[in-house]
ZARO-66655 format. One record per residue (C-alpha): residue in three letters; z, y, x. Coordinates in steps of 0.5 Angstrom, whole numbers, padded with zeros to 4 digits, always signed. Layout:
BEGIN
AlaZYX;...
//
This chain:
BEGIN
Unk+0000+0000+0000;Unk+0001+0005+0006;Unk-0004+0003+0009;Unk-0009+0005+0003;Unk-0005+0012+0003;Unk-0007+0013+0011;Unk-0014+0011+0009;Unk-0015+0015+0003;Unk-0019+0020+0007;Unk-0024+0015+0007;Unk-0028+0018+0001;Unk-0033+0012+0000;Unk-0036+0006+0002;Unk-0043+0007+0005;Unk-0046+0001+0009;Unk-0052+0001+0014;Unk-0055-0002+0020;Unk-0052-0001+0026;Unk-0054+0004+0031;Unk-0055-0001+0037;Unk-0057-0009+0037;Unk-0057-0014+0042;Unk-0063-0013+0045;Unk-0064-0006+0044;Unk-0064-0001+0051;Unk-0057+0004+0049;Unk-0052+0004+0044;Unk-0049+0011+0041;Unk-0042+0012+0045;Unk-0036+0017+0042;Unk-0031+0020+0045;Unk-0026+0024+0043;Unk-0022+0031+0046;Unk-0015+0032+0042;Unk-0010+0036+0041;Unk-0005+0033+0037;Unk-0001+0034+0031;Unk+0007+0034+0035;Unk+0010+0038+0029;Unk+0017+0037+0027;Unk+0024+0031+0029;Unk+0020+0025+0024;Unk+0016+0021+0028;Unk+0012+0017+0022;Unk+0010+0024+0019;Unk+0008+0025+0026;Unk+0004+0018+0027;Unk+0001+0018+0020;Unk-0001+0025+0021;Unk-0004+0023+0028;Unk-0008+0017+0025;Unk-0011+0021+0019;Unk-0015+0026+0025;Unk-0016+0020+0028;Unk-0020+0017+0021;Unk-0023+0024+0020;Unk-0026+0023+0028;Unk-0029+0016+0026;Unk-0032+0019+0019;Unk-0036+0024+0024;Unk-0037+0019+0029;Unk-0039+0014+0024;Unk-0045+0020+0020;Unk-0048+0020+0027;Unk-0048+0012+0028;Unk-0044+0011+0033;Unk-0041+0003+0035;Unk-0036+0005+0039;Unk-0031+0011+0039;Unk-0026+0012+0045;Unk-0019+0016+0042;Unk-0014+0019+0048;Unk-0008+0017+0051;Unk-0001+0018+0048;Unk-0004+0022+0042;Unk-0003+0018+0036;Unk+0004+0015+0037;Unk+0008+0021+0041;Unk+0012+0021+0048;Unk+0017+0025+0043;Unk+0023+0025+0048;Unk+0024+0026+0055;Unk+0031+0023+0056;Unk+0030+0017+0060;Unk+0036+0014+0058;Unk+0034+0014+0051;Unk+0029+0007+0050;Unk+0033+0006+0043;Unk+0029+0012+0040;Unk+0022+0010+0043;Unk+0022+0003+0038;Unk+0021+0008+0033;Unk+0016+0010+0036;Unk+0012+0004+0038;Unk+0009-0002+0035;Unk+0008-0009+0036;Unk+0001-0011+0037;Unk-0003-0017+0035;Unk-0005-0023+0041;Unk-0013-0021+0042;Unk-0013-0029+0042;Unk-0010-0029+0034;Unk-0016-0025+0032;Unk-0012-0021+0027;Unk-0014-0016+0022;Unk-0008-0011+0021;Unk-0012-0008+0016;Unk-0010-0014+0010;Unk-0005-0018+0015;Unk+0002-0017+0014;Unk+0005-0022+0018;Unk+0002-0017+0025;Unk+0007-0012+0024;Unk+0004-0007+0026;Unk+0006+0001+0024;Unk+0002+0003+0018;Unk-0001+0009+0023;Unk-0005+0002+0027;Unk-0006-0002+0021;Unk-0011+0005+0017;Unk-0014+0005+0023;Unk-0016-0002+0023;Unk-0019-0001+0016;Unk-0022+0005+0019;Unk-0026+0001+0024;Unk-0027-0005+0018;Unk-0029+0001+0014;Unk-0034+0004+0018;Unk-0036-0002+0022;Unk-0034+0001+0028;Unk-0031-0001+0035;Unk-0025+0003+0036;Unk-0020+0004+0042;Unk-0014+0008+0041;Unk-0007+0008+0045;Unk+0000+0007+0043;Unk+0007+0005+0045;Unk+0007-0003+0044;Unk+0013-0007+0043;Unk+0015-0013+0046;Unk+0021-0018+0044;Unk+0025-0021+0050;Unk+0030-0025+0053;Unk+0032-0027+0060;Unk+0035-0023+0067;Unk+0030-0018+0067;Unk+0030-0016+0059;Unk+0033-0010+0058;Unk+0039-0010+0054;Unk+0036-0008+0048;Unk+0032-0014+0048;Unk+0025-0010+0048;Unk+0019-0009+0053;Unk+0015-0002+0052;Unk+0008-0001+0054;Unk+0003+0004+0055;Unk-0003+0000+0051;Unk-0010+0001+0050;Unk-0012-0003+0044;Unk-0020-0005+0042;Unk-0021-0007+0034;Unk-0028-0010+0033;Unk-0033-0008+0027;Unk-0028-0012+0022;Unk-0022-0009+0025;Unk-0020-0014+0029;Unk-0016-0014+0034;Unk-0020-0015+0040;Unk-0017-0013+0048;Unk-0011-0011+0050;Unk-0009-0007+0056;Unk-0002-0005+0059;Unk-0003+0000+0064;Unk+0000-0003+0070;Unk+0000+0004+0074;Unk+0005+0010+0071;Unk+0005+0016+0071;Unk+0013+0018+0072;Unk+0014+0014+0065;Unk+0021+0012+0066;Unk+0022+0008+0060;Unk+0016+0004+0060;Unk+0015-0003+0063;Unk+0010-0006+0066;Unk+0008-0014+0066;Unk+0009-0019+0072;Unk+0004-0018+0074;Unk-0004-0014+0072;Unk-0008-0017+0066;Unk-0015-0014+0067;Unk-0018-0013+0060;Unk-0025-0014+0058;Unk-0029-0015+0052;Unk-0036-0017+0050;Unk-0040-0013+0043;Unk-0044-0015+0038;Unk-0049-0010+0041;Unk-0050-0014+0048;Unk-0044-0009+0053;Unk-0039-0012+0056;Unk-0033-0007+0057;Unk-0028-0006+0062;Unk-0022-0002+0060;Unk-0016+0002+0063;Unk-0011+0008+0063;Unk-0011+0015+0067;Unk-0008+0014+0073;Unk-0010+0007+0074;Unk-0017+0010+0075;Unk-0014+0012+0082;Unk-0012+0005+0084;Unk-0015-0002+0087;Unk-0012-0006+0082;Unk-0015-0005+0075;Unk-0021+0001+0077;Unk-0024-0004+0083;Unk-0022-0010+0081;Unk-0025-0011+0074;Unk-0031-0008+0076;Unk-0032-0012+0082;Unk-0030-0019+0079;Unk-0032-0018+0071;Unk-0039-0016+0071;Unk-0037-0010+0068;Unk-0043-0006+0066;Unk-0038+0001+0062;Unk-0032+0003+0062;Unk-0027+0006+0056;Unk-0022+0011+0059;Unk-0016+0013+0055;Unk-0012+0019+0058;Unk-0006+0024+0060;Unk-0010+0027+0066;Unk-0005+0033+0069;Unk-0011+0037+0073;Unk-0010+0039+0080;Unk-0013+0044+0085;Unk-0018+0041+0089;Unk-0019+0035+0088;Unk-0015+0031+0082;Unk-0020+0034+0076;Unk-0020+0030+0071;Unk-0028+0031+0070;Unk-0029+0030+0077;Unk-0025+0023+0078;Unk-0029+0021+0072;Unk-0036+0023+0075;Unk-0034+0021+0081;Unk-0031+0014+0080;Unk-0037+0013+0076;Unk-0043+0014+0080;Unk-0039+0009+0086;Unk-0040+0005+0082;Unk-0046+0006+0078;Unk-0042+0005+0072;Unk-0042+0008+0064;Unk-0036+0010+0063;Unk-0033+0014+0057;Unk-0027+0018+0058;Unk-0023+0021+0052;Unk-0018+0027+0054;Unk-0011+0028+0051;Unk-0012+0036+0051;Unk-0006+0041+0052;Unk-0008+0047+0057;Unk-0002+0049+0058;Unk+0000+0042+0062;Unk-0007+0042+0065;Unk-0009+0037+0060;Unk-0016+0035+0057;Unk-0023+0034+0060;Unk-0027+0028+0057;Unk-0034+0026+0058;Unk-0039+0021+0059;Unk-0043+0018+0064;Unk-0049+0015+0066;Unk-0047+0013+0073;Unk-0052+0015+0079;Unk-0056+0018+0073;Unk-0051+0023+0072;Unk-0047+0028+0067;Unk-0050+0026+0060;Unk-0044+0031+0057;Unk-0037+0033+0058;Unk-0032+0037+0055;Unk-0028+0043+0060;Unk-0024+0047+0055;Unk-0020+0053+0057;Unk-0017+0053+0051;Unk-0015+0049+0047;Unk-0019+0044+0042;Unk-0021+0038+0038;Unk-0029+0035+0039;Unk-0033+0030+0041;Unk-0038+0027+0044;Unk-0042+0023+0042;Unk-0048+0020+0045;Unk-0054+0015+0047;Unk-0051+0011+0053;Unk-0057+0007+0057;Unk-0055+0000+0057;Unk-0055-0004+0064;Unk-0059-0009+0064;Unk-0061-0013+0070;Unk-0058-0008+0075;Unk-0062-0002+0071;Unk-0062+0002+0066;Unk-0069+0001+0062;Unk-0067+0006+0057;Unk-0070+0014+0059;Unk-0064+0018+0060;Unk-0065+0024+0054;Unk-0059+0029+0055;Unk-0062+0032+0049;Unk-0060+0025+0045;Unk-0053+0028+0047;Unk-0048+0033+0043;Unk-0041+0035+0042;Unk-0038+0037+0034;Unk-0034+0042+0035;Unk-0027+0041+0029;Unk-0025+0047+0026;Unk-0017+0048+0025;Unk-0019+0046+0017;Unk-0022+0041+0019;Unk-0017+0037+0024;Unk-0010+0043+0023;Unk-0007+0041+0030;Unk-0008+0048+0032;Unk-0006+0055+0030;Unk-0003+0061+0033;Unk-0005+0065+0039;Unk-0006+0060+0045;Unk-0001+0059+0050;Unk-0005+0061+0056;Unk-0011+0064+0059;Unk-0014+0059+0062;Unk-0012+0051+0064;Unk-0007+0051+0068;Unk-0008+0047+0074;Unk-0002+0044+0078;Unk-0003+0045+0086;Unk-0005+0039+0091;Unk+0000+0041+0097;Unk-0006+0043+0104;Unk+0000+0044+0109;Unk-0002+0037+0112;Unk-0010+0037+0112;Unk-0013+0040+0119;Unk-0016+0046+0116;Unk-0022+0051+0119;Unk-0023+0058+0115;Unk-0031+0058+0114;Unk-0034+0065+0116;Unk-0037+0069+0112;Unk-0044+0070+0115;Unk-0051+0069+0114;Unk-0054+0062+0119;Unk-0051+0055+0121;Unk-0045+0052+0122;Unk-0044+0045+0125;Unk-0036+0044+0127;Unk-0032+0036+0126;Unk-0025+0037+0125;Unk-0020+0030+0126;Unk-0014+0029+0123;Unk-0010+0023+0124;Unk-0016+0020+0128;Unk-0021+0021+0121;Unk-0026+0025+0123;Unk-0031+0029+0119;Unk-0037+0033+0122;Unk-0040+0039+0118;Unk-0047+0042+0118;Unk-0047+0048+0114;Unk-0051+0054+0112;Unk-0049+0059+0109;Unk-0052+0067+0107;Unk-0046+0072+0106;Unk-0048+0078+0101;Unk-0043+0083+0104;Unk-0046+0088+0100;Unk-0043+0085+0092;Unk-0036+0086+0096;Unk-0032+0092+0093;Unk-0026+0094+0091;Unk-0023+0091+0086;Unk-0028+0085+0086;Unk-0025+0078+0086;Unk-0029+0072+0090;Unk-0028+0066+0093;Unk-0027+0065+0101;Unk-0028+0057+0103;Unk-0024+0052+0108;Unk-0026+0046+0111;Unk-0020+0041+0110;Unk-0020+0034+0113;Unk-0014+0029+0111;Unk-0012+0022+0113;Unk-0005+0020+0110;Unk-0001+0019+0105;Unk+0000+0025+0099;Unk+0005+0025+0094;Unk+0005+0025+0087;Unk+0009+0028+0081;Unk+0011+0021+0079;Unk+0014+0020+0085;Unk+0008+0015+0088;Unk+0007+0016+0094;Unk-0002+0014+0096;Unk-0007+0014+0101;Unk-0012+0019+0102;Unk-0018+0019+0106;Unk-0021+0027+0104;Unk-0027+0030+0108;Unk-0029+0037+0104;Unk-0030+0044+0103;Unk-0026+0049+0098;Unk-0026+0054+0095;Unk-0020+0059+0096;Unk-0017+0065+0093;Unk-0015+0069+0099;Unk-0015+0067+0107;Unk-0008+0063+0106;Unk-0008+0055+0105;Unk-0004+0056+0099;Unk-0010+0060+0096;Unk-0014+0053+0097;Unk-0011+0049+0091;Unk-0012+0056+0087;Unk-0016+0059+0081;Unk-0018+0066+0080;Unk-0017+0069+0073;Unk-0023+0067+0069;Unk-0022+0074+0065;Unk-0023+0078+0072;Unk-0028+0081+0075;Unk-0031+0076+0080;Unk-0037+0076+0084;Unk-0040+0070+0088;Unk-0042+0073+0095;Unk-0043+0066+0099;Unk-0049+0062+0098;Unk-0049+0055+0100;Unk-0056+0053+0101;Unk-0055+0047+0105;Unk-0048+0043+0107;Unk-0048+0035+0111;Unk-0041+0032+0111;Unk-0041+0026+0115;Unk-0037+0021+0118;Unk-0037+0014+0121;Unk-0031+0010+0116;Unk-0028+0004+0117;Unk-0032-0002+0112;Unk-0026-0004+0108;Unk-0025-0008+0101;Unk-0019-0003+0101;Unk-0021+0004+0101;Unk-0026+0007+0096;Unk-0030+0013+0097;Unk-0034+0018+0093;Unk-0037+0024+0092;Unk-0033+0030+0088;Unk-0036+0037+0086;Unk-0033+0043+0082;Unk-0035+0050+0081;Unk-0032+0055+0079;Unk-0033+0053+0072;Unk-0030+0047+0073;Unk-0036+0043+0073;Unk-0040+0038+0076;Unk-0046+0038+0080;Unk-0052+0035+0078;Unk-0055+0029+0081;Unk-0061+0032+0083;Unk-0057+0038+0087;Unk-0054+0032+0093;Unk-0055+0026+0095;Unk-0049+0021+0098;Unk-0051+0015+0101;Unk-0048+0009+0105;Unk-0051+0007+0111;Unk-0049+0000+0115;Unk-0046+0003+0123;Unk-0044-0003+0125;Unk-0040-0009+0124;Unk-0034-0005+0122;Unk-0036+0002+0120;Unk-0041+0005+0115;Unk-0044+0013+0116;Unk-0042+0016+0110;Unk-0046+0023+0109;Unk-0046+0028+0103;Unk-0051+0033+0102;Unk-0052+0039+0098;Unk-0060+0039+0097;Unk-0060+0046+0093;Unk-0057+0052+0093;Unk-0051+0054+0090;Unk-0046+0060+0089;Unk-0041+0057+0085;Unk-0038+0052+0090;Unk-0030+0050+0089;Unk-0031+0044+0092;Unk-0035+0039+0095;Unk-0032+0033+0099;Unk-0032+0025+0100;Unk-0025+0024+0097;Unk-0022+0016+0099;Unk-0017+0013+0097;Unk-0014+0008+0103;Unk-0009+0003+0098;Unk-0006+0000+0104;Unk-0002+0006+0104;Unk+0000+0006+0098;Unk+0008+0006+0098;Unk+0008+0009+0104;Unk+0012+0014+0106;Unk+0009+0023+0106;Unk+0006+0025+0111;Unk+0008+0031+0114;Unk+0006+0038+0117;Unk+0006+0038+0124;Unk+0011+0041+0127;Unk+0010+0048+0129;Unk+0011+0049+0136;Unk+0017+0053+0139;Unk+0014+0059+0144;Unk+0018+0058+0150;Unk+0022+0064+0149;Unk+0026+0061+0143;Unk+0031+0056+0143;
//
């Protein structure tokens, strides 16, 4: 009965063919930017208003033929209190999930008990004959030593329902982000799934997209030809963007790869889009403001190593949701612009890129890691005035371990350029104020980093680009390309093939898993002149 109360904005039955069929060259993708309703102490009002957004998403998503709809991390069931001790109240929150292999249709299936939220969205994808991936808060009875006292286990989970609301795949995120109250499994369990229309998916969760375990190796082992990703990104200058490390991860690897974004600008939470590996953007989301949208786009499938579908960014568009039409937002915004957290560049070897016209070569080594710039530049002094703001730019070069808010401690590989407001190094992992008065002064025309890097299953590397608006450079404008040196290295080069006047950052960034868990690296200590004591 409340499931039919939740689902009582699906207005009518309509049945057509679906947009894609086995042996048809793309399927129509969906994902969805949300900023959540969190009115309010009620935690079901909360869930079920969440859940009614969620279906409107899918009445759009279904008007356009879309097969499959990505919906963001933590923005159904709401991560309402911080306290860390406070796990009693999270099981308001959470919900059991059915076992994929029961092949349950909460949306007529009492016996799964789940919250009446997860069992309208179930309807919703059996309503519309639609895939749909959504987030929430899984509850899990248990017993035994490593139970905690309440007898409940609580994990962040993505769950899939096919066309018939079935659940189909579950993932628990096995890398969390300073979420304290959260469990993880004994060990990972990588989820994928095989449509109706001939895709296999994999799936993962925000940070996980930073990690050997599930980002690489659920690709490298599965066949996975696409990706959905649910998350709560917190962006960060210079390189942790969310729209970055989602292009940047899928053109690695050549994968499509759908990102859904819980969008708060305050926190610097949003971005979302989808991708078409080493073809490229087909579209994404950057707001600076908040905002509820969605993409929706043909995506060309892989087949045989190969994509036989002509990409058509054309077939591409995002639906932009009135505050009529999903009532999440009102008042004025809270701030200007995204509010970004700030990577810490006090470890990187840096050098000051001149501001002139010609060409620039110079390698910068850190840590025994060695990066080599060829850089030409043209500097137009003359859009130099007062009161005028504009990026300067530094080479910076890092090989260590960086921390993260949640406590992580990570290994890094970076080889990059980077845009930064002033002549100091803190300057580097900050904006200038979109509202301003900015000219853009230097002209890149053409920039080579390279490097001789270690071959090893261990360290992933891929190219990431930013502009000043927070975009990403096309495909057309650089190449990256990975050579063979020697047994156990391969030259790595990254190059600018066109001009640009917006760079905030270009770089080869690597992420080196065997040192995770280690501790920070530090700044070098400055030396004492002789005269002190």
């Amino acid at each position: 009965m409340v499931y039919a109360c939740l689902i009582g904005i699906l207005f009518f039955t309509k049945i057509t063919l679906q947009a894609s069929t086995p042996t048809s060259t793309y399927y129509v993708g969906a994902v969805v930017e949300y900023f959540p309703f969190s009115n309010g102490t009620n935690s079901s009002a909360i869930i079920n208003e969440n859940a009614k957004n969620y279906i409107k998403f899918i009445n759009t998503a279904y008007e356009n033929d879309v097969d499959i709809i990505v919906f963001p991390e933590s923005s159904l069931i709401m991560k309402l209190r911080t306290n860390s001790s406070d796990r009693n109240y999270d099981l308001y929150t959470s919900s059991y999930i059915p076992d994929p292999e029961d092949n349950k249709v909460p949306c007529n299936d009492s016996s799964s008990n789940v919250l009446p939220a997860i069992g309208s969205i179930s309807c919703a994808a059996k309503q519309y004959s639609m895939y749909v991936v959504i987030n929430v808060i899984e509850e899990v009875n248990c017993t035994g030593d490593k139970c905690p006292e309440n007898g409940h286990l609580l994990y962040n989970t993505n769950v899939v329902f096919d066309r018939n609301g079935a659940v189909i795949a579950r993932y628990r995120k096995w890398n969390l982000y300073g979420e304290p109250k959260l469990n993880r499994t004994e060990k990972p369990e990588l989820s994928y799934f095989h449509s109706d229309f001939n895709v296999t998916f994999g799936q993962f969760i925000c940070f996980d997209i930073l990690f050997k375990t599930p980002a690489l190796n659920l690709v490298k082992d599965n066949n996975i030809t696409d990706i959905l990703f649910s998350n709560h990104w917190f962006s960060e200058l210079p390189y942790l963007t969310s729209n970055a490390i989602q292009s940047g991860y899928s053109f690695n690897y050549d994968l499509n790869f759908l990102g859904s974004g819980f969008n708060t600008p305050s926190t610097g939470s949003g971005g979302s889009g989808i991708y078409a590996g080493r073809d490229g953007v087909i579209k994404n989301i950057w707001s600076e403001k908040r905002i509820n949208a969605m993409i929706i786009a043909k995506i060309p499938k892989i087949i045989n190593g190969r994509r036989e579908y002509l990409l058509n960014r054309y077939d591409a568009k995002t639906i932009v949701f009135s505050s009529s039409e999903i009532p999440t937002i009102n008042g004025s915004e809270p701030v200007p612009q995204m509010e970004l957290m700030k990577d810490n560049l006090k470890a990187y070897k840096t050098v000051i890129l001149k501001q002139h016209t010609g060409i620039q070569n110079s390698t910068l080594c850190n840590n025994g890691f060695c990066c080599h710039f060829n850089i030409q530049t043209e500097h137009r002094k003359n859009l130099i005035r007062p009161k005028l703001n504009y990026y300067r730019h530094r080479l910076a070069v890092f090989n260590g371990v960086r921390s993260f808010e949640s406590g992580n401690t990570n290994g890094i590989e970076v080889c990059s350029i980077v845009a930064c407001t002033n002549l100091t190094l803190k300057s580097c992992s900050r904006r200038l104020k979109i509202n301003s008065k900015i000219v853009n002064p230097i002209i890149f025309h053409s920039i080579i980093i390279s490097g001789k890097f270690e071959n090893s299953q261990n360290v992933s590397r891929f190219p990431l680009s930013l502009t000043y608006n927070m975009n990403q450079l096309k495909v057309s404008d650089f190449e990256f390309t990975t050579n063979k040196f020697n047994a156990t290295h391969n030259e790595i080069r990254y190059v600018l093939t066109k001009p640009h006047d917006d760079l905030m950052t270009f770089a080869i960034y690597g992420r080196n898993f065997t040192g995770d868990g280690l501790p920070k690296t530090l700044p070098p200590k400055k030396k004492k002149h002789l005269n002190q004591v």
